[in-house]
SEMIBA-632984 format. One record per residue (C-alpha): x, y, z; residue in three letters. Coordinates in steps of 0.5 Angstrom, whole numbers, plus 500, padded with zeros to 3 digits. Layout:
<pts>
XYZALA...
</pts>
This chain:
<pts>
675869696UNK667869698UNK665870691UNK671864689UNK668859693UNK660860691UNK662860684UNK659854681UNK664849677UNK666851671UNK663845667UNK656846671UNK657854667UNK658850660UNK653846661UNK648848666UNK643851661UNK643843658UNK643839664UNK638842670UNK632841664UNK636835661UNK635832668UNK628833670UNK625832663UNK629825664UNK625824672UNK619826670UNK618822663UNK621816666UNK616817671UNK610818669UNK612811664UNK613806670UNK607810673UNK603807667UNK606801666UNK604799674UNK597803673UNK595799666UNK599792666UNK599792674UNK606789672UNK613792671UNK619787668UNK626789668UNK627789662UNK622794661UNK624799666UNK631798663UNK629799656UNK624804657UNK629809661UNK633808656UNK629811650UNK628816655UNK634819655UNK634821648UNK627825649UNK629828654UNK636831652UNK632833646UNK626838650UNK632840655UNK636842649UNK629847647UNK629849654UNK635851655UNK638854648UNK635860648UNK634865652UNK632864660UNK625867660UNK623862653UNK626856655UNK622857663UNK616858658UNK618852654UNK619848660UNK613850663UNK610847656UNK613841654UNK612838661UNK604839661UNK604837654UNK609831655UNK604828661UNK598830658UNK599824651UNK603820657UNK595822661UNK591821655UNK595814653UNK593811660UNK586814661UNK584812654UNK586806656UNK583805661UNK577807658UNK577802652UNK584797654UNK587800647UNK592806646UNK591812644UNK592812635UNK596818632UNK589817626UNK585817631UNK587824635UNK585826627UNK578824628UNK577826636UNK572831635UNK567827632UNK568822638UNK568828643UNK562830639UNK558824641UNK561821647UNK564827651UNK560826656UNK561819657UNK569822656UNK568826662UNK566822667UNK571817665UNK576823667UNK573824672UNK574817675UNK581817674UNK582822678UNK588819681UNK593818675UNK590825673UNK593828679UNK599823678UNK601826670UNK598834673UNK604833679UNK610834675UNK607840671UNK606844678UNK614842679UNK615846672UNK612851675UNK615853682UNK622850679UNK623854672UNK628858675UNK632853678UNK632849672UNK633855666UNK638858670UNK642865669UNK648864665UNK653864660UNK648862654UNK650855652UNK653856645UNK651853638UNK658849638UNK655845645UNK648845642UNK650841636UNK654836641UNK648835645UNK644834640UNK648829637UNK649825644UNK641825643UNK642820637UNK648817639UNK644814645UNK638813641UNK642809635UNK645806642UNK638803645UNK636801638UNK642797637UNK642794645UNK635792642UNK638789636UNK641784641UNK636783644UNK634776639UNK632771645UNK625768646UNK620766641UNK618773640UNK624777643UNK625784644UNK628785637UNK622783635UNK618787638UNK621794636UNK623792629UNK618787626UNK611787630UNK606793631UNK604791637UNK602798642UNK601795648UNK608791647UNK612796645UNK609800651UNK610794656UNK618794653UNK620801651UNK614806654UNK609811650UNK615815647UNK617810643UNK611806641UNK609813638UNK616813635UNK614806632UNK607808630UNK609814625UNK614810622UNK609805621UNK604810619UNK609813613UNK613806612UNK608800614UNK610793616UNK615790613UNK613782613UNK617776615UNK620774608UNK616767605UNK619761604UNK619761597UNK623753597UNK616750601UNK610747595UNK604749599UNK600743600UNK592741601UNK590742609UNK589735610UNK583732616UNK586732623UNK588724624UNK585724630UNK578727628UNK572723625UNK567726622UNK560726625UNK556728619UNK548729618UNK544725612UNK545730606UNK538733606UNK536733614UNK539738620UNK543735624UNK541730630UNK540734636UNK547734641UNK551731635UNK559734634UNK562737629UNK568733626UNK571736619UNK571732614UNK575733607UNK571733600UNK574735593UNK574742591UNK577748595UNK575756596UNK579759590UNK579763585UNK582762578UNK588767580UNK595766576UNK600768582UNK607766578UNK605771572UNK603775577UNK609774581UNK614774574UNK611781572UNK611784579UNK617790580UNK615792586UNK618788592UNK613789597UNK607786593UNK611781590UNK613779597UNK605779598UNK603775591UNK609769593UNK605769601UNK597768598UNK600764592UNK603759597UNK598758604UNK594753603UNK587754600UNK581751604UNK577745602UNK570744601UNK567740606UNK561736607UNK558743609UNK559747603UNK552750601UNK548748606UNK544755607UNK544756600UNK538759597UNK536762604UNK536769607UNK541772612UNK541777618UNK548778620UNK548781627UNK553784631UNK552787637UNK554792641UNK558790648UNK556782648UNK557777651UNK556770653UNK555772660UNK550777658UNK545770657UNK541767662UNK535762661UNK531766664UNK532773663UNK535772656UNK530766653UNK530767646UNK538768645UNK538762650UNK535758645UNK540760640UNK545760642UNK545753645UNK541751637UNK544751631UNK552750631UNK554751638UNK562754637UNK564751644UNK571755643UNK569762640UNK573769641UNK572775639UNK578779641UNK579786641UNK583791636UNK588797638UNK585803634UNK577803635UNK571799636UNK569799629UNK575794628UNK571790631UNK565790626UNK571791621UNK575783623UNK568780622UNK566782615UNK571782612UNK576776614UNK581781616UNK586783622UNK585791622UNK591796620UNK594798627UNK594806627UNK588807623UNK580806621UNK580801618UNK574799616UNK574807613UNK580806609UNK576800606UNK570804603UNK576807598UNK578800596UNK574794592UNK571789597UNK569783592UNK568777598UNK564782603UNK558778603UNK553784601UNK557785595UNK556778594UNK549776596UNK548782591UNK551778586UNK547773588UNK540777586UNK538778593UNK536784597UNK541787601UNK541792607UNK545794613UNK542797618UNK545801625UNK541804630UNK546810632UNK549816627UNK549814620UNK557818619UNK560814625UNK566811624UNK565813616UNK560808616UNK555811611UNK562810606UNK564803609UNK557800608UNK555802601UNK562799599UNK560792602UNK554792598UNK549794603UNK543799602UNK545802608UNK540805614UNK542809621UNK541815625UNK541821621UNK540817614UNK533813613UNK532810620UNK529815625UNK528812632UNK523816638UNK529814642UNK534818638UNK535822642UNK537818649UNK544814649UNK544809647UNK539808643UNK534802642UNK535795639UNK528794639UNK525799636UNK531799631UNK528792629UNK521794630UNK522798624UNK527796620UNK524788619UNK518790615UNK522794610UNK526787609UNK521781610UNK517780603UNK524781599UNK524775594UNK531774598UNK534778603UNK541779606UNK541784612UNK546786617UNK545790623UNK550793627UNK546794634UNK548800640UNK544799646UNK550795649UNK555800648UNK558803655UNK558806660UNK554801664UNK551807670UNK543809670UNK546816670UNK549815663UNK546808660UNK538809657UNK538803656UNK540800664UNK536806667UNK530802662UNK531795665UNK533796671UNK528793676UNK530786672UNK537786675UNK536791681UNK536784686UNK542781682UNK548779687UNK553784682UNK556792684UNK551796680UNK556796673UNK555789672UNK548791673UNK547795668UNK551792664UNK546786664UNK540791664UNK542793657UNK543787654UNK536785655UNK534791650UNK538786645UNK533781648UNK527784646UNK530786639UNK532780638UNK525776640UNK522782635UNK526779630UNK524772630UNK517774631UNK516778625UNK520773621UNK515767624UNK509772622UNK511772615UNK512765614UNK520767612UNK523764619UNK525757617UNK528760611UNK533765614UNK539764617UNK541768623UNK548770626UNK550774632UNK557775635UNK559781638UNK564786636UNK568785643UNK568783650UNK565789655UNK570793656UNK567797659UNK567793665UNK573793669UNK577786669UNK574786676UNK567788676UNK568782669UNK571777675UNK564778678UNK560774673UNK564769672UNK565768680UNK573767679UNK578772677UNK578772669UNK585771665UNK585778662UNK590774655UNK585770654UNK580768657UNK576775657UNK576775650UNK572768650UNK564769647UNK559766644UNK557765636UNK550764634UNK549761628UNK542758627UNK536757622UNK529756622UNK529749621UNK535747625UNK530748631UNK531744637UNK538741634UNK545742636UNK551741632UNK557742637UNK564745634UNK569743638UNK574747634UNK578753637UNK575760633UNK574767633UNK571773629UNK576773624UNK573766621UNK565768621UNK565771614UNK569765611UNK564760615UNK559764612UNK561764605UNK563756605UNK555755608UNK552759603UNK556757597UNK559763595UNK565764591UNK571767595UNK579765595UNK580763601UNK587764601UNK586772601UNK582771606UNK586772615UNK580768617UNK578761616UNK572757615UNK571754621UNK567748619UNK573745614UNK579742616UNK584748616UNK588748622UNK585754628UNK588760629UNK585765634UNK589771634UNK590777639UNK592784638UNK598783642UNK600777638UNK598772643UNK594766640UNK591759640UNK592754635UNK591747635UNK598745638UNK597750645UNK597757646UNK602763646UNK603769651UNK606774648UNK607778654UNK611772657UNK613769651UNK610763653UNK608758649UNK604752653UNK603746648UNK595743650UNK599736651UNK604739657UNK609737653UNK615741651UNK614747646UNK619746640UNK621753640UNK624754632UNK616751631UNK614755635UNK617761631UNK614759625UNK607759629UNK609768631UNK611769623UNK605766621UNK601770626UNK605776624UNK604775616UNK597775618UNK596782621UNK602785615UNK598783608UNK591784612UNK595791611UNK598791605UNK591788602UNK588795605UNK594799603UNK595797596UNK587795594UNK589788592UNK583785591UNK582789586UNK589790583UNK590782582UNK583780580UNK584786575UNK590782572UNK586776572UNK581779568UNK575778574UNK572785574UNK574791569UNK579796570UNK
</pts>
């Protein structure tokens, strides 16, 4: 009778083996989710606790059934395993993130060595700070371990037929979570949107947890994005000059008037390329570019204006540098990009915001006018495609000498494949550019400059591109040469000692960039080149907090944290301004580029805009949030909030997100599909 009473109830003998693991991977996983959420987004809807759980499920049965189908001592193993490797990606996601406010990539996982290679220092101390949340992920693992037996009991063996019935409960509440989604229709960019349409990491993390945004990042990776269907009835017509905006414009031969503000104004002709879309579109079979050639075919093209060709003739160095920011300037500290950066076009309403797989998405948005690929390099995948409107490629065209320079490995991110596709002779580290301070992290802007000028400066013409790399974080003396190197300038500064050296470093970029014009001006070549300077994005490495000290409020982390500066002086714009006041980003540097040296592209393939036309502003965030002329969109809020106070028109509203969506989509089918090439090819603009 005793033994009657502590037997264990019969259902407990069918499925035991299934449920103890079932259960604890479903509290550990769903555990380990919400933690990350609280720690990375310092928030948590219901909505995303709930669908989070819910996709939860599904995982969890799934590891329980590997543990306990087979034999009690493999399944004690299993468990012990698949909990360490379950909190180690759910780990690794969050102090990936915190390191670089992205999520870890299922591509980048493939190159993780070369980045060990050259930050695992940087990566350590990083973990070693995060000793909280590591402590938090490693918990559950110990728990595996103590519990094994209890959780992989002794018993009956679970049996194929209950297996094959746990496995199919595991697929009926996975197409049930993603059916709930499906109903899940309301709000401008609704939950349905968010799992089925967008690629969107930290959205899909936010709603539906790690688990189910690496789900969404493999299908894309084998399937793509599939892009909003384009409105084949609509005629596309002309962008047209803003009613309320009259242009102030400079006599046809002379620099604008010093404190003068930039109006767009709308002259004939537009930035295209003879291109025949509806025999393209007649004769294609492929549905996914037929969609493609409707959309290009039907976006407005961008006019000419009173702007175009206006550096034509003179040289260019294009710069974008490592970790800058608007709030890296001051008068004193930073005279020379002071000066330009309050010269030339002042861009009033610039941003530079960051991607999701790597920084050198960055410098990937910036040259091409495209919005990177999610899941992938970018800029990598690019050097196997024709890239006919990067600028090298068409300064090449043009006659000029073109260089590309970087003060840091000459293979990092494939750029010794990416540049030389762009049209660029390529020098860094490892490849034709040898710095004394090489051997130290990072290396010096100015000494990079020191050298690289002469090798440029008596072209007949030149067009040069550097990418800088004494910004780069960590901002610590122990870990940044360049912070140790400036230091008693920023020493006495009221900021904690990140900021410190943060400003310490950007001082290196100073001096090279003082370098630079006193070479130029030695050589007689400074009022005939043009110089440009963006980041590739805003210091991450600073926390939102230690960025709140140089702002002296708390920053905004949607969109204020993302808000820089673009320089865009020549020579013989000394001592004048032009004012844009105009919303724009780092997307629209390369298009603006093109329209000022006269260069031939079509605008209509390009995700940027020329900033100095009338084309509506668009600034688009890696999250889907945006601004645009009418406001600006939320999209961890779902909020769109009109400039005016007046309520949003939500179908409108839609449409705006649909436009934002296509962007990010056919950038990815132009990096998939080589299209510039496959459709200038039909046109018959370059050979096969």
């Amino acid at each position: 009778m005793k033994n009657e009473r502590n037997a264990p109830p019969a259902l407990w003998e069918k499925w035991g083996r299934l449920t103890a693991p079932s259960l604890f991977f479903l509290a550990v996983i769903y555990y380990e989710e919400l933690f990350l959420k609280l720690y990375c987004f310092r928030s948590l809807t219901v909505e995303g606790a709930f669908f989070t759980l819910l996709f939860t499920v599904p995982v969890a049965l799934l590891l329980g059934l590997l543990c306990g189908g087979v034999s009690p001592r493999r399944g004690r193993v299993l468990l012990v395993l698949c909990t360490g490797l379950a909190s180690l990606w759910i780990g690794a996601q969050l102090v990936y993130f915190h390191m670089f406010k992205a999520f870890l990539s299922l591509f980048s996982l493939t190159k993780m060595a070369m980045v060990a290679k050259s930050f695992g220092e940087t990566a350590v101390g990083n973990v070693l700070a995060s000793w909280f949340p590591i402590l938090m992920m490693a918990t559950p693992t110990v728990l595996a371990w103590v519990f094994r037996a209890r959780l992989v009991p002794d018993g009956p063996d679970a049996g194929k037929g209950r297996r094959l019935r746990w496995a199919a409960m595991a697929a009926a509440v996975q197409l049930a979570s993603m059916g709930l989604v499906l109903l899940c229709g309301s709000g401008v960019i609704s939950l349905r949107y968010i799992y089925y349409r967008t690629a969107t990491p930290e959205l899909e993390v936010q709603n539906f947890g790690v688990f189910t945004q690496t789900e969404l990042e493999l299908y894309r990776v084998l399937f793509g994005i599939k892009p909003d269907s384009p409105d084949i009835s609509a005629e596309p017509e002309p962008d047209k000059a803003p009613p309320d905006l009259e242009a102030t414009l400079p006599p046809e031969d002379d620099p604008p008037p010093s404190g003068s503000v930039f109006r767009p104004e709308v002259i004939p002709g537009y930035h295209t390329l003879p291109i025949g879309f509806d025999a393209l579109i007649a004769g294609e079979e492929d549905e996914g570019l037929k969609s493609a050639h409707l959309w290009f075919s039907q976006r407005p093209p961008t006019p000419e204006n009173l702007w175009t060709g206006y550096f034509e003739g003179k040289n260019l160095v294009w710069i974008v540098a490592e970790g800058f920011s608007t709030l890296a300037m001051d008068p004193q500290r930073t005279p020379t990009l002071w000066k330009l950066s309050h010269q030339g076009f002042v861009f009033d309403h610039f941003y530079t915001p960051l991607w999701g797989v790597s920084t050198s998405d960055g410098e990937y948005v910036t040259t091409t006018g495209l919005i990177p690929k999610p899941g992938v390099w970018s800029y990598s995948l690019s050097s196997e495609n024709y890239m006919p409107f990067a600028l090298g490629n068409q300064f090449r065209k043009e006659g000029y000498k073109t260089y590309a320079f970087h003060d840091y490995l000459y293979n990092y991110y494939d750029r010794d494949k990416s540049h030389p596709n762009m049209g660029y002779d390529y020098y860094a580290l490892g490849q034709g550019l040898e710095l004394e301070s090489g051997d130290t992290f990072p290396p010096s802007d100015l000494e990079m400059m020191e050298q690289i000028v002469p090798m440029f400066v008596s072209e007949e013409k030149f067009a040069v591109y550097c990418l800088t790399v004494s910004g780069h974080l960590t901002y610590t003396l122990d870990t940044n040469a360049m912070s140790a190197r400036h230091w008693d300038a920023v020493k006495d500064l009221p900021y904690s000692e990140e900021v410190r050296c943060y400003l310490a470093c950007q001082l290196e970029l100073e001096l090279a960039m003082e370098s630079l014009l006193r070479q130029l001006e030695e050589a007689g070549r400074l009022e005939d080149t043009v110089i440009v300077l963006s980041a590739d994005h805003y210091p991450y490495g600073l926390t939102d907090l230690q960025y709140s000290e140089l702002l002296g409020h708390e920053v905004d982390p949607v969109f204020e944290i993302f808000q820089n500066t673009l320089i865009l002086w020549s020579g013989d714009m000394e001592g004048t301004a032009v004012h844009v006041d105009k919303y724009c980003s780092s997307l629209d540097v390369m298009p603006t580029l093109s329209n000022l040296f006269g260069l031939d592209y079509d605008s209509r393939l390009i995700m940027g805009s020329d900033i100095l036309s009338p084309a509506d502003p668009l600034v688009i965030f890696a999250n889907y949030s945006f601004i645009n002329r009418e406001g600006y969109y939320n999209s961890i809020l779902d909020q769109f909030t009109r400039w005016d106070g007046e309520e949003p028109d939500l179908e409108a509203v839609a449409g705006m997100v649909a436009e934002v969506q296509n962007r990010v989509a056919y950038s990815g089918t132009i990096l998939d599909t080589d299209y510039y090439r496959l459709i200038l090819e039909w046109a018959g603009m370059i050979g096969p």
